[in-house]
N, C-alpha and C positions, 0 to 999 in steps of 0.2 A: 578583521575584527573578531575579538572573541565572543560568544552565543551569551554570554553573560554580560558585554558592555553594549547589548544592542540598544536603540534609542528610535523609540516609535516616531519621532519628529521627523526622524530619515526616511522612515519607509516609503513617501509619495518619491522620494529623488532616486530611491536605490530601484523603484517598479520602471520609471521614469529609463531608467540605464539599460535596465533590463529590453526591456520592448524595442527601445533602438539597436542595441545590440542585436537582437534576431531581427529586425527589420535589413539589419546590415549583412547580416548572416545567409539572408535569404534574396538577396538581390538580382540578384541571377536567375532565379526564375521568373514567371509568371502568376502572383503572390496576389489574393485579393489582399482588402484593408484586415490588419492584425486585429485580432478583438483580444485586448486583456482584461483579466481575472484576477483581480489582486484578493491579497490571505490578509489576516486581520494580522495589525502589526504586531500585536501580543499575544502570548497565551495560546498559537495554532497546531503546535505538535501533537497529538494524541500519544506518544510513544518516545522514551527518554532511555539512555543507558550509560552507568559509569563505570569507572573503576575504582576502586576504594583502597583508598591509601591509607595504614597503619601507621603509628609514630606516637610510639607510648601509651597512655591514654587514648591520646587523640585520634579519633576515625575519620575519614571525611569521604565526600564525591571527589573525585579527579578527573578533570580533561585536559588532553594536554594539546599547548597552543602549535597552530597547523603549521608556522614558520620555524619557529626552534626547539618544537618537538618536548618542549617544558612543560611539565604536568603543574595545573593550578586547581586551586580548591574551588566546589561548587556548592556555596549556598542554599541560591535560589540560581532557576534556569527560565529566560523570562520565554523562551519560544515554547516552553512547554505548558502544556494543560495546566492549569489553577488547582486541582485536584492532587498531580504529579507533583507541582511545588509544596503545597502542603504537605502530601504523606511524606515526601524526601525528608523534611526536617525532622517531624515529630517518630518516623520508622527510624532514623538515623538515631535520635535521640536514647528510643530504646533499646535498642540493639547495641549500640556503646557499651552497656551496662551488666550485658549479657554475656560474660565469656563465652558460653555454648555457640550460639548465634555470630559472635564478631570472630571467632578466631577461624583462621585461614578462608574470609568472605574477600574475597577475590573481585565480583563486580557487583551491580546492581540492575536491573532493566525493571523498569517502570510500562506499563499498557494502559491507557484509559480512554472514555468514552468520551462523548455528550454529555450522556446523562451520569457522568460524574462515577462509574464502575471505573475499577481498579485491579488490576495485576500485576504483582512484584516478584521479579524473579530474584533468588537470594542465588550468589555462584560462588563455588568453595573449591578450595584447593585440599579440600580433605573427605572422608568418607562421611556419610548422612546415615547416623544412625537413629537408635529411639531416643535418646535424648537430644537429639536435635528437634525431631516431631514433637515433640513434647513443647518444646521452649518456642517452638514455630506457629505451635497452635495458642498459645498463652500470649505470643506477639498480636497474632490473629485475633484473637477474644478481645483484647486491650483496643486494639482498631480500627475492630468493629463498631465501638460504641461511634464512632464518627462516619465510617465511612463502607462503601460497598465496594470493599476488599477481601480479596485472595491471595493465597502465598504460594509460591512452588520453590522448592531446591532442588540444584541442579549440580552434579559436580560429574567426575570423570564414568562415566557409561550408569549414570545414575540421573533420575528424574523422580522426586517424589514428590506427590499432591498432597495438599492437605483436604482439597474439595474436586476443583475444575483449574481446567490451564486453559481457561477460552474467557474472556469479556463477552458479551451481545451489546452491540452498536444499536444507536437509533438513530436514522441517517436521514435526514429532510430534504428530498428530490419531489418539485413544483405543487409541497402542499402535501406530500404523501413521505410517512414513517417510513424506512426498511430499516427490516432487523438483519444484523449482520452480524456471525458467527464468529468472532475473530482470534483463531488461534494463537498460542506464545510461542515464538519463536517461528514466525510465517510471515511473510509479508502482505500489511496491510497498507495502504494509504494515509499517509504521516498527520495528513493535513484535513482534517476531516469537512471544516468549513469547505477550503476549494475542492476539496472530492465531490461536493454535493454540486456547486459551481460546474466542474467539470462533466458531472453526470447529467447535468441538466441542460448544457449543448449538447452532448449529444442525442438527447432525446430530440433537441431542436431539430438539428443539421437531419436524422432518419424520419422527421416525421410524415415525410411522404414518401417513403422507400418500398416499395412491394417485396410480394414473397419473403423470404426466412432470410434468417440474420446467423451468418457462421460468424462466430468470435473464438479466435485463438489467444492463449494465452487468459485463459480468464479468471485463474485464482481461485476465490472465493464466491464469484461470480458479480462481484464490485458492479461491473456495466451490464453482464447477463442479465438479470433481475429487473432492474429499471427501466432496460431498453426490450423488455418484454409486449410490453406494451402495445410497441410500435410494429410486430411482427405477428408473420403465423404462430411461428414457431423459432424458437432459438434453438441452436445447437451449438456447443461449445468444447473447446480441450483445451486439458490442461495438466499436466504430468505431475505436480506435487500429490502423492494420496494424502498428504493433511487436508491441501487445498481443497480437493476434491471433498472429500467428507464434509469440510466444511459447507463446502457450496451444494451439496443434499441436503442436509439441516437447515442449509439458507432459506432452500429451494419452498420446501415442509415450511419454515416459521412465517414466510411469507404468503401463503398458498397460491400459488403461480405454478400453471398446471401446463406451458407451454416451454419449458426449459428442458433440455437434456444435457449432460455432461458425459466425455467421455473421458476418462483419463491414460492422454495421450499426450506427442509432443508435437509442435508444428511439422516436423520432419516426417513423423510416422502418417500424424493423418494425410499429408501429400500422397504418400505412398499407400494407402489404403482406398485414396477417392482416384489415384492412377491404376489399382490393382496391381500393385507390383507386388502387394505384400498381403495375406490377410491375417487378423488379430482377433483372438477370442474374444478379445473387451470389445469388438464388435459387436456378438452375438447379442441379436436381437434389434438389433439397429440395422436399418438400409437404408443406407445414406443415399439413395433414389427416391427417396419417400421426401425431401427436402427440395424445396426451392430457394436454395439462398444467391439473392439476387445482391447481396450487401454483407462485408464482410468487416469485422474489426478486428484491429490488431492493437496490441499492448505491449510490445517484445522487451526483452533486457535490453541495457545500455548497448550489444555487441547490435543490435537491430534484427534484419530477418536474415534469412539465410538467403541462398540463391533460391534454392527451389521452391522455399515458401514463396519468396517475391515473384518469383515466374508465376505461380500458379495464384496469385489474388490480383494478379493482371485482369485472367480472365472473368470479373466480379464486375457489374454495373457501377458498385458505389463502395470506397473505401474507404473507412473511417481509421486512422491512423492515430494512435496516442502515443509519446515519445518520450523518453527521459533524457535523451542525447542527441542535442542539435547535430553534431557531424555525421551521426552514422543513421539521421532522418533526411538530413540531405543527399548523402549517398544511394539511401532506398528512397526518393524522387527524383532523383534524376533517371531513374529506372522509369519509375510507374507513369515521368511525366509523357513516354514517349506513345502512351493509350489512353491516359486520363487528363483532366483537368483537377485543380484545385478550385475547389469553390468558397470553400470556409476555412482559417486561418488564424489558429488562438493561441494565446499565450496564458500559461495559470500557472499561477507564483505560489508553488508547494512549499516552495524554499528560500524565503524571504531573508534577507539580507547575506543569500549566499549565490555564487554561481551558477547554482544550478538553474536549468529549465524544465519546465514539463510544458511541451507541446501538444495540440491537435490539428489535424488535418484530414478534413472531408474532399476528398474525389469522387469524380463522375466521368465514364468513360464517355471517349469523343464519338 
């Protein structure tokens, strides 16, 4: 199905497919009851990108279909933010108009909020010079009068701002705002409704967990922040320095005075809490000074490594977030041979598509 002919009347049968699917996925282990987290059937993406096809006059969005690889024009896009559909049409409309602006734009990426904030990457197959800023900030002025928008261009070893290349999120986890830093061209969490859904088990699943909370992989600090709470102390790593910047700033807009980040990568901190290695981006930190009794993990689609997985064995309580059923089954059948599963969720980031995002709370036997 193309992301433009979805039909919210499906959504309960496609969540419905969903959930027996990984019930069936997961049968072979020892599995409590799956809890699912369904996305609102419209309107749940925060973050959109096209390609823009030329043809004469005519400009348009392009995605092209997943089966015969045919590029079809994009209106409106009903999984994206209400915000993103509007500026798509009335930014398209201008920019048609505009030689400067439409000649050699290459693609489009859209970033939005909650609260209805906006970021449009413009991308060229040409150089960005002063009259493009020019005609960029005149797009900008005109689009303002509606909307709390930003522009950036981007083309080959070129990035120019006319302001900021970040949004700030407001992010509703059990009655409490976070503001959330979110850079362009970073990964954030598509789905901002079940982001909050999903931060907010785990707030549940740690709320009796002692001592400090390591979390690997932690971005922008998406779970850092939240599940602050619930700990002494958090410690966390994460190798992108956008990420990392970001998640300082997070750290600051939220005033949460129990978070540290290091910026490292699952492999390295192994090797720095074995001593096999040591890292100046240590300095100042002793990771002796930490009791983390409970560890999260969020890793790429490839899952963990070997050594990460040996070494969050040795953890009381593991909190597991997954993007890819096969290679979450792989790293438990590992961890199931020290841990139990106790909690067992399914959250529909990716609503009327195959994908999954899992979680999974252990407790060592």
């Amino acid at each position: 199905m193309r992301p433009t002919e979805i039909n919210p009347a499906d959504y309960e049968q496609q969540l419905a497919q969903k959930v027996n699917s990984v019930q069936q996925a997961f049968k072979t282990f020892s599995m409590p009851a799956l809890e699912a987290f369904s996305s609102a059937p419209l309107n749940y993406r925060m973050r959109a990108e096209f390609r823009m096809w030329h043809d004469g006059d005519n400009l348009d969005h392009v995605m092209f279909d997943q089966s015969t690889k045919q590029k079809y024009a994009v209106n409106q896009f009903p999984p994206a933010s209400i915000v993103i559909n509007e500026v798509m049409v009335k930014l398209l409309a201008l920019v048609k108009k505009n030689e400067v602006l439409r000649r050699k734009l290459f693609q489009i990426d859209y970033l939005s909020t909650l609260t209805n904030e906006i970021l449009v990457t413009l991308v060229y197959h040409k150089p960005l010079e002063d009259e493009w800023l020019k005609e960029a900030k005149s797009l900008r002025a005109l689009l303002r009068d509606e909307y709390k928008i930003d522009i950036i261009g981007r083309a080959k070893k070129q990035k120019v701002l006319l302001d900021k290349d970040y949004v700030l999120e407001a992010l509703p986890v059990n009655g409490r705002l976070y503001t959330f830093k979110q850079i362009e061209n970073s990964f954030t969490q598509p789905n901002a409704g079940v982001n909050s859904k999903m931060l907010e088990w785990a707030l549940d699943v740690t709320q009796d967990c002692q001592g400090d909370l390591l979390e690997l992989y932690c971005g922008a600090g998406n779970f850092s922040l939240p599940l602050a709470q619930n700990f002494r102390q958090v410690l966390a790593t994460e190798i992108s320095k956008s990420s990392v910047a970001a998640a300082q700033d997070n750290i600051r807009l939220n005033n949460i005075e129990n978070v540290t980040i290091l910026r490292m990568s699952s492999e390295e901190f192994v090797q720095a809490l074995n001593n096999e290695r040591s890292f100046r981006r240590l300095e100042g930190v002793n990771l002796q000074d930490y009791d983390c009794q409970t560890v999260l993990v969020d890793p790429p689609r490839s899952g963990l490594d070997n050594d990460t997985l040996d070494m969050i064995k040795g953890y009381q309580n593991i909190v597991y977030i997954s993007c890819n059923p096969e290679t979450l089954k792989n790293n438990l059948a590992v961890l199931s041979e020290t841990h139990n599963v106790v909690r067992f969720a399914l959250f529909d980031q990716f609503p009327y598509t195959h994908h999954v995002e899992s979680g999974v709370y252990l407790q060592k036997r």
